[in-house]
N, C-alpha and C positions, 0 to 999 in steps of 0.2 A: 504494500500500500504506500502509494507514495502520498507525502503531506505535503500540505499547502497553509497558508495560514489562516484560510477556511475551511472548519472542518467538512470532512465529508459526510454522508446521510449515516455507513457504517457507524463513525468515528464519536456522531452526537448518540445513535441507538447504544454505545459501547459506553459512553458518560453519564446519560439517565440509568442505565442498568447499573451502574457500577455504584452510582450515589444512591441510589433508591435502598439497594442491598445492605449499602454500609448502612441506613440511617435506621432501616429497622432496628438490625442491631442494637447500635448507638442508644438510640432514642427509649428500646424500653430497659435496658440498664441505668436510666435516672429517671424514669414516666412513676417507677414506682413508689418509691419514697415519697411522697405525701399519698400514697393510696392506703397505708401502713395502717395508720389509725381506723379508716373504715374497715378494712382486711380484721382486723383485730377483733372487731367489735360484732361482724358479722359470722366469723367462722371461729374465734376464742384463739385460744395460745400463749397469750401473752408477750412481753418483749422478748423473750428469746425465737419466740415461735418468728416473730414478725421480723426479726436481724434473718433468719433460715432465709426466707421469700428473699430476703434479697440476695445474702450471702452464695445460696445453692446456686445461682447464675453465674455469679461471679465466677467461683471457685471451677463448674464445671468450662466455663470462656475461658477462663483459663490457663487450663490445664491440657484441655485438648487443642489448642488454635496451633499451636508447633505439626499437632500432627496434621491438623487443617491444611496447614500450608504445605507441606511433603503430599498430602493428596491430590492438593490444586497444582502439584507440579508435576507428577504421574499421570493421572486421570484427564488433568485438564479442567481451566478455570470453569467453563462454560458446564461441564457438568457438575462440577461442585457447588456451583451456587446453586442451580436448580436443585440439587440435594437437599442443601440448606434452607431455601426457602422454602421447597414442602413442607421438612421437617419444623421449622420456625413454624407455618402457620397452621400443622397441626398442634401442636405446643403449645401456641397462642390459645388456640378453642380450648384445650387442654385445664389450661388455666385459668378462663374466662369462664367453665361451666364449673372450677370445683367445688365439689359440696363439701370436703373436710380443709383444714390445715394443711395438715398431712401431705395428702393429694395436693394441694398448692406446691407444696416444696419441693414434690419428686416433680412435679410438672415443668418445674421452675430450673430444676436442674436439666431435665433436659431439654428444656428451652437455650438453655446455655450453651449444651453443644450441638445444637441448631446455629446459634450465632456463631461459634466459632469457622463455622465451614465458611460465613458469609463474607467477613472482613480481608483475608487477604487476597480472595478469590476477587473479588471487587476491585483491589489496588492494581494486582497481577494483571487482568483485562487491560486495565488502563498503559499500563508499561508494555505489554503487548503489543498497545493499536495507537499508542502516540510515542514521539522520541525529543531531543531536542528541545526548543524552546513551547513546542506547542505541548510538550508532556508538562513541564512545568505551570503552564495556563491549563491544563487539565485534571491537575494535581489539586494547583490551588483552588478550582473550583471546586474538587471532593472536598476537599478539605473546609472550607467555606459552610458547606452546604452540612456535612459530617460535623463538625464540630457546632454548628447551631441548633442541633438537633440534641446535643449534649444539654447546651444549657436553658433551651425550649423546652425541653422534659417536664421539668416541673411547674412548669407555668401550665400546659395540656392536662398533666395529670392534676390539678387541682381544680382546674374549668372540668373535666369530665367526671372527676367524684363530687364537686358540688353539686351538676346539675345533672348527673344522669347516676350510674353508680360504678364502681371500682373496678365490676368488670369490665367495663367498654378500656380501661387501660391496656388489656389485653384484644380484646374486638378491632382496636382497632387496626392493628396489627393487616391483619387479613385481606383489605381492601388494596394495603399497595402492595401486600404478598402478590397478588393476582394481575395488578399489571406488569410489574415488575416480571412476572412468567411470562406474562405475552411478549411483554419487550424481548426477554432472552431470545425465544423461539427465532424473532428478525434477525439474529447475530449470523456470521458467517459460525460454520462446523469449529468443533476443537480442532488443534493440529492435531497429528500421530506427535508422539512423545520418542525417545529415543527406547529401542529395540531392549526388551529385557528387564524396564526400569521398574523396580516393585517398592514396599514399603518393606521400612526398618518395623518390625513388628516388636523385638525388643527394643529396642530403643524409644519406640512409641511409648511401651507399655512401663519403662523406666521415666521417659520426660513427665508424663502424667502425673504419674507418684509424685518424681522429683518436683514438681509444680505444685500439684494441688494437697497433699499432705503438708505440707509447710504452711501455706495459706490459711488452711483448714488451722491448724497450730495457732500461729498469727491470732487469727478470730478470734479462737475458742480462751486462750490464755487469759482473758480480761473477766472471761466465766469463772475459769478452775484455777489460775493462777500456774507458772512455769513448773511446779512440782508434781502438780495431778499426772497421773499416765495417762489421761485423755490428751494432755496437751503434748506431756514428753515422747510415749511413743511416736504418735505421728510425725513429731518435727525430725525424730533421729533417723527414723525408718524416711522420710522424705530426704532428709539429708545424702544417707547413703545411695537412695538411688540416684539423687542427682549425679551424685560420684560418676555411681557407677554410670548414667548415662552418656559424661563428658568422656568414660574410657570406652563405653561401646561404640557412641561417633567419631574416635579415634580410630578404629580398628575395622570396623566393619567395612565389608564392600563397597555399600550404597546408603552412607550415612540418609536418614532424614536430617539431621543439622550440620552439614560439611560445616567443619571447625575453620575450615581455611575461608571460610566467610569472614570471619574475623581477623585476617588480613589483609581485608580492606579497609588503611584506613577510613575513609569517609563512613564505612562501615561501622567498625567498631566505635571511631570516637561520636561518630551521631547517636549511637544507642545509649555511651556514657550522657549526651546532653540529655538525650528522650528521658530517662530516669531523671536527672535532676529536674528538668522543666514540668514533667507530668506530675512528678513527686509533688512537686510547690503548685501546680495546680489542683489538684485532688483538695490537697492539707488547705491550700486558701478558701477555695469555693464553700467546701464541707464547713469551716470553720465561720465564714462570714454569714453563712446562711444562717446557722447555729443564734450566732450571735444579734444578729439583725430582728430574730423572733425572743428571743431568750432574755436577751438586755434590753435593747431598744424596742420593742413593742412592735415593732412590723407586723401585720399577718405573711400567713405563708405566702397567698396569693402577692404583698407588697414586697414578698423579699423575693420571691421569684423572677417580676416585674424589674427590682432592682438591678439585674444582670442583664437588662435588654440593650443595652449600648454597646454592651460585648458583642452581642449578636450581630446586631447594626456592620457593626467593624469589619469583625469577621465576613461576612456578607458579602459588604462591598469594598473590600480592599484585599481579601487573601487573591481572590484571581487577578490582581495587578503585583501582587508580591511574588506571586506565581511564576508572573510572566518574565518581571524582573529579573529573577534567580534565575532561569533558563539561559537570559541571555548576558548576565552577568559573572552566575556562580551563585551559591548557596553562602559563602563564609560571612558574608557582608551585614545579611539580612539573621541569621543563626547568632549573629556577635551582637549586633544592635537591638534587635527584637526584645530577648531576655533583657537585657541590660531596661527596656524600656519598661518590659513588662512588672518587673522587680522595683522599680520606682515605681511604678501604682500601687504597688505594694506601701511600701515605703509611705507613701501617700495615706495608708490607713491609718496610722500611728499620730496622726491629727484627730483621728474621730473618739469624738465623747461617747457617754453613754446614753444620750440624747440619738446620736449618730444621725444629726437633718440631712437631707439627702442629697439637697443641692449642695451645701456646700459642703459638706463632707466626703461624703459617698461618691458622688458622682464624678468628679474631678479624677479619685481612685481609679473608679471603673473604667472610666474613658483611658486613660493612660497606661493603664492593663490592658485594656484592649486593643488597641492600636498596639503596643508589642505582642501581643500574640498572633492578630491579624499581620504581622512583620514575619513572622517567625515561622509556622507551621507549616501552609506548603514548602518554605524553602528547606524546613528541616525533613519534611518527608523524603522530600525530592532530591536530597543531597544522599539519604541513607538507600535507598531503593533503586536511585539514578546509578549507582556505584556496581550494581551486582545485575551481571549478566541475565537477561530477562526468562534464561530457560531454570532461573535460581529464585526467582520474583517470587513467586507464593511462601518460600520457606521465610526469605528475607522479608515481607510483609507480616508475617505473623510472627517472628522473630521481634520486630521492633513493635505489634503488638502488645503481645507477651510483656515485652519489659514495660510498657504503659501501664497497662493493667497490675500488673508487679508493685510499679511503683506508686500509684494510686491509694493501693490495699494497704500497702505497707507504710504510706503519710500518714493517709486517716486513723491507722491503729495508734500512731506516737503522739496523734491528737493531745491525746488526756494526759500522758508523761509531758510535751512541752510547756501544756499550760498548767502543771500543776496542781490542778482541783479536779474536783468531780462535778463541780459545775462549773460553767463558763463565763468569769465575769471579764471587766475591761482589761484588767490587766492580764489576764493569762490570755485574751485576744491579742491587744499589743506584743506578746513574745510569738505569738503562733503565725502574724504577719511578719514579723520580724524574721521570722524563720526561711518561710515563706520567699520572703523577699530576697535572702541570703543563699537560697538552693537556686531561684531564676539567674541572680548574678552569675552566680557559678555557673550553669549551665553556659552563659554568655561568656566567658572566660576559657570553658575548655572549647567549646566552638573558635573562638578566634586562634586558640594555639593549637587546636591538631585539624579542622577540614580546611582542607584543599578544593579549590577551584579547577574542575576536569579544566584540561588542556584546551578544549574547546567547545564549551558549553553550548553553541549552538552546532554541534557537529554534526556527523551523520549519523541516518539512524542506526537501532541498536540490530545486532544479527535478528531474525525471526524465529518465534521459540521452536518454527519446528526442524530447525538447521542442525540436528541431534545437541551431543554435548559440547558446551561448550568450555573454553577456560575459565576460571575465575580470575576475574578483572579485582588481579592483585595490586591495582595503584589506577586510582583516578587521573596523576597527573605525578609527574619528577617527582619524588621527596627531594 
């Protein structure tokens, strides 16, 4: 497919599919949380029951998305999302019709790894059927579109439990399930993949462990505390299999995780920034939200509302940051971005306990948002731009994975950085402060380890179905 700087009819059917897929996703990994209290009240459990609904998603997204992405690289993108989306919008109904707790939470789990098949199959397409600078304008439009759908969550889910009821959080699911099929269906055929290629089955069955028993730990620890054997076995028994995971994709044939992934750099040190950047995004949002209803008096609805400037930004400027990074390089926008987004940070450590919105809050939010709308596509696009595109689904669920990772793992140190068991001003002031100080950082190793490929608007990338390829062990000179 040759490009142009107008897309072609394939190239836009290949950008709705790809964003439509990710935002299911996305979107009901935070639709739920204000559904929590109704869920509660109609099906019983209590808070630990109501942390499951959300947790079993988590943990199974997870834990399975490595393997997601090893399948979207065998099998091919176009039939693992059709996978995925069945399975999501049975899941959904699943979910939407439970009559106990219970059945929520197994439902909920496997909703999770429904979404896992969804996300790097989505990105993978994209790397596929754009190259060059128009991959970068089609990055940053997922991304745009992906990431609004994060913090639109809970503005939907609370307009749809006030005025209709908890299930339609799930209902509603289903509706873009079904075009998003049809869409697929217009895509050209998967390629053939190279002759022979199968799944690491152990390895699979080690990342899982080694992912989702540690998580599961994580969680649970704040329950039973690090001594119970609820929490110890699982973290030791996760622990070991990671090990042993990292020595099976060492050795085996046909790793699912080639380890030599991680010599690339734009590769490796992009995933060091994704952890610190998602880290301090997670731990902020979680924390402002918290406190916005908690301290300051907000309703849910007004602190959900509160984040819409983010959106705004994201919106209408990642597909110009997009575009940028394509034809500039990634380092620029990766250094500056956090750096900006970290001073809205920074910016919170003004707000009272009054927390007025204009003048407090809002100045914040804007200024966070504009560094993250700086930030995202060029950090996708620097990490995924870097690995040969017959490698694209592992490497998309790879820098998944660590988001997700890193998210779980902010919000758990929530209560440790601020000190209390409940949330007043000050232990918000250290939890920004924190916040603020992981965004920098992320901004800091971005400027000192990615590299600007050689020639960002170069040619396009091999076609995935050109068998194996090398791994693109260097972007550009060290």
């Amino acid at each position: 497919m040759h490009l142009t700087e107008a897309m072609s009819r394939q190239q836009r059917f290949v950008l709705i599919v790809a964003i439509l897929s990710a935002i299911v996703s996305f979107l009901d990994a935070t639709v739920i949380n204000v559904a929590l209290p109704a869920i509660g009240r109609e099906l019983g459990g209590g808070l630990s029951a109501q942390q499951w609904v959300v947790d079993a998603y988590l943990i199974t997204l997870g834990a399975v998305i490595l393997l997601a992405g090893s399948l979207s690289d065998v099998f091919g993108r176009k039939k693992v999302l059709l996978a995925g989306l069945i399975g999501f919008g049975v899941t959904s109904l699943l979910c939407a019709s439970a009559p106990t707790i219970e059945f929520l939470i197994v439902s909920r789990g496997l909703q999770g790894i429904a979404g896992a098949l969804l996300v790097p199959s989505s990105l993978a397409i994209i790397l596929a059927n754009f190259s060059g600078p128009a991959q970068g304008r089609a990055i940053g439009t997922w991304t745009a579109w992906t990431s609004t759908a994060n913090i639109a969550g809970p503005i939907l889910g609370g307009v749809l439990v006030d005025q209709l009821s908890w299930r339609f959080v799930f209902g509603i699911n289903v509706l873009p399930i079904a075009v998003t099929i049809v869409l697929l269906t217009k895509l050209e055929p998967d390629r053939h993949h190279a002759p022979g290629a199968r799944i690491d089955v152990l390895g699979a069955v080690l990342g899982i462990l080694g992912l989702g028993l540690p998580v599961f730990a994580l969680i649970e620890q704040a329950n039973f505390g690090w001594g119970s054997p609820v929490v110890l076995v699982p973290l030791v028994v996760g622990v070991l299999a990671l090990a042993g995971f990292l020595v099976n994709e060492r050795f085996t044939a046909q790793p699912m995780l080639p380890l030599s992934l991680f010599r690339v750099r734009n590769f490796s040190v992009g995933n060091v920034s994704t952890f610190l950047i998602y880290g301090a995004l997670s731990l902020g949002f979680f924390t402002i939200a918290v406190f916005l209803q908690q301290v300051a008096g907000y309703s849910a609805t007004e602190a959900g509302f509160a984040m819409i400037p983010t959106s705004l930004l994201l919106i209408s400027l990642s597909t110009l940051f997009g575009k940028l990074s394509g034809r500039l390089g990634p380092r620029l926008f990766m250094t500056a971005g956090p750096l900006i987004a970290g001073s809205g940070f920074l910016l919170m450590l003004r707000v009272d306990e009054q927390a007025p919105y204009l003048t407090q809050v809002l100045p914040a939010i804007v200024v966070f948002g504009l560094g993250m709308a700086i930030t995202v596509a060029p950090l996708t696009a620097a990490i995924l731009g870097a690995i040969d595109p017959s490698r694209s689904g592992i490497a998309s669920a790879v820098n998944n994975a660590v988001s997700r990772v890193a998210g779980l793992i902010a919000v758990a140190l929530a209560s440790i950085i601020t000190g209390a068991a409940v949330l007043d001003l000050a232990g918000f002031h250290r939890v920004v402060l924190v916040a603020a100080l992981f965004f920098i950082a992320g901004g800091v190793v971005s400027f000192l380890g990615i590299r600007n490929p050689a020639h960002p608007a170069g040619p396009a990338h091999p076609a995935p179905d050109a068998g194996p390829q090398p791994d693109r062990l260097a972007t550009s000179p060290e």
